[in-house]
C-alpha positions as CSV (number, residue, x, y, z in Angstrom):
1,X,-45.8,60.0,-83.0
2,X,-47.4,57.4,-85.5
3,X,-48.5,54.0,-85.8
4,X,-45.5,51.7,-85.8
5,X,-47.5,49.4,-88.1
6,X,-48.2,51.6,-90.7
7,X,-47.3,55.4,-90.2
8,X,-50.7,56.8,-89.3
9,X,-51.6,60.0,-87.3
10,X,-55.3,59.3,-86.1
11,X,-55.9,56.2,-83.2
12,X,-59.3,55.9,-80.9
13,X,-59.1,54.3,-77.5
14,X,-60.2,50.9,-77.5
15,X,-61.0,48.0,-75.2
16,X,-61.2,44.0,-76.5
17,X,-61.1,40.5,-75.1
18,X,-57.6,38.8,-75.4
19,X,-57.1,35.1,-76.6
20,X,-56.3,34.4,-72.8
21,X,-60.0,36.0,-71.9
22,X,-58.9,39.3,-70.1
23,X,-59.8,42.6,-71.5
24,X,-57.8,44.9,-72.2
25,X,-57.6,48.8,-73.8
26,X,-54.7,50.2,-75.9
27,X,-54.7,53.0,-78.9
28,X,-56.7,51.2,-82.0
29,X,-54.9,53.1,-85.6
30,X,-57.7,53.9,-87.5
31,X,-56.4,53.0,-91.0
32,X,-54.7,49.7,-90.1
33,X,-56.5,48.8,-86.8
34,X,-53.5,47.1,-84.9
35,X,-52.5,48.4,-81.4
36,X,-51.3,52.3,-82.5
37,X,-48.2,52.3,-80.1
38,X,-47.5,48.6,-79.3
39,X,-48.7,49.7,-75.2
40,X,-52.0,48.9,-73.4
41,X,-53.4,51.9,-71.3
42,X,-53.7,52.0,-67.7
43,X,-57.4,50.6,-66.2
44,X,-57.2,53.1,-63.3
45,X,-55.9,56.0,-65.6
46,X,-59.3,56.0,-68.2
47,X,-63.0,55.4,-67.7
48,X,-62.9,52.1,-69.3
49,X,-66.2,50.7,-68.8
50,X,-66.8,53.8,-71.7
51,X,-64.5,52.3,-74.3
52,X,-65.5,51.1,-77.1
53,X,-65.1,47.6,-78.4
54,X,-63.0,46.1,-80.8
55,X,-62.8,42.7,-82.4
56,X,-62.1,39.9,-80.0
57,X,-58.7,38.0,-80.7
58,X,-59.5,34.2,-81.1
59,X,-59.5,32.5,-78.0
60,X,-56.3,30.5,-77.1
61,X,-56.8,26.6,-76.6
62,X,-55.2,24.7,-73.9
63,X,-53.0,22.2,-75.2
64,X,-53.4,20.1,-72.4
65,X,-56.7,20.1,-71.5
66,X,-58.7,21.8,-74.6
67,X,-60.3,24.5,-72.3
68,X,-60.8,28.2,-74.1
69,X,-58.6,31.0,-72.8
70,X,-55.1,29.6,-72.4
71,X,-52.3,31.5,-71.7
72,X,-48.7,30.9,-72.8
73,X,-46.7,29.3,-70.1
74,X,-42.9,29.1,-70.1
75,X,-41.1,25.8,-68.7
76,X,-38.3,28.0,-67.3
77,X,-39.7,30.3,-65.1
78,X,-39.5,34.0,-65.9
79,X,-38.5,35.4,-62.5
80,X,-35.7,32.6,-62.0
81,X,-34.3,33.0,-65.8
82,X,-33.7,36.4,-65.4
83,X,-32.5,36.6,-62.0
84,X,-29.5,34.1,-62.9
85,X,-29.4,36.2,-66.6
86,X,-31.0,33.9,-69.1
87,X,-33.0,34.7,-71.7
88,X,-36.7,32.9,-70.7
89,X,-38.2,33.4,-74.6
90,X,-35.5,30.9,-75.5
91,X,-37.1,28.2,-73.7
92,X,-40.3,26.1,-74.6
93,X,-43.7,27.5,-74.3
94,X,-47.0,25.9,-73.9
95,X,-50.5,27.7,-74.2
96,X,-52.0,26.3,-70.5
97,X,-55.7,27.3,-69.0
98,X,-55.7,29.0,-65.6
99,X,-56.4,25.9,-63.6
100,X,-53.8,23.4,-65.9
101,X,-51.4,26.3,-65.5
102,X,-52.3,26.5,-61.8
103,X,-51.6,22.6,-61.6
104,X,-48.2,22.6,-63.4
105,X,-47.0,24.9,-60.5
106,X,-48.5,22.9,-57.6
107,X,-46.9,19.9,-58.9
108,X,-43.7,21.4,-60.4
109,X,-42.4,24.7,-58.4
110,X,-44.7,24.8,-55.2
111,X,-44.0,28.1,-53.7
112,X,-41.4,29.0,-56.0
113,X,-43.4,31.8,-57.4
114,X,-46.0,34.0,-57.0
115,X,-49.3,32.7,-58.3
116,X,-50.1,35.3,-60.7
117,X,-51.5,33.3,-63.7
């Protein structure tokens, strides 16, 4: 297998910070240094405190409240659109923070689903 960005052999397991503010580790290509396979790897499956790190990804804004590490939130909920069969990218987005995210669903779909922002 090779990088589906630009065809190279060679990765080295990697760990960064992700504009929402979670880390995560995936295969780093070492001639084009995007994700080698498009996957992150499994926390329980690799020592990953021993990963090195890569470069951050800018931090995502809320656009409601201006608070670092937002996370894109979809009007149509995810588990809802595709258990009636919709598509739920086709709807609008919004980058939300954890607790403006958190809010929307208090006020909007209490107990509709899980709270796993």
């Amino acid at each position: 297998m090779n990088c589906i960005h630009c065809g190279n052999e060679e990765f080295i397991n990697v760990r960064r910070v992700e504009a929402d503010g979670h880390t995560v580790a995936f295969r780093q290509c070492l001639a084009c240094g995007e994700n080698w396979d498009g996957k992150f790897l499994p926390k329980a499956k690799i020592n990953f405190s021993s990963l090195p790190w890569t470069t951050p990804m800018t931090p995502a804004i809320c656009e409601h409240c201006g608070r670092t590490y937002a996370q894109e939130h979809h009007y149509f909920p995810r588990s809802i659109a595709r258990l009636i069969g919709m598509n739920p990218d086709s709807w609008p987005t919004q980058k939300l923070c954890g607790e403006c995210h958190g809010t929307w669903h208090e006020n909007v779909t209490p107990g509709l689903v899980k709270k796993d922002w």
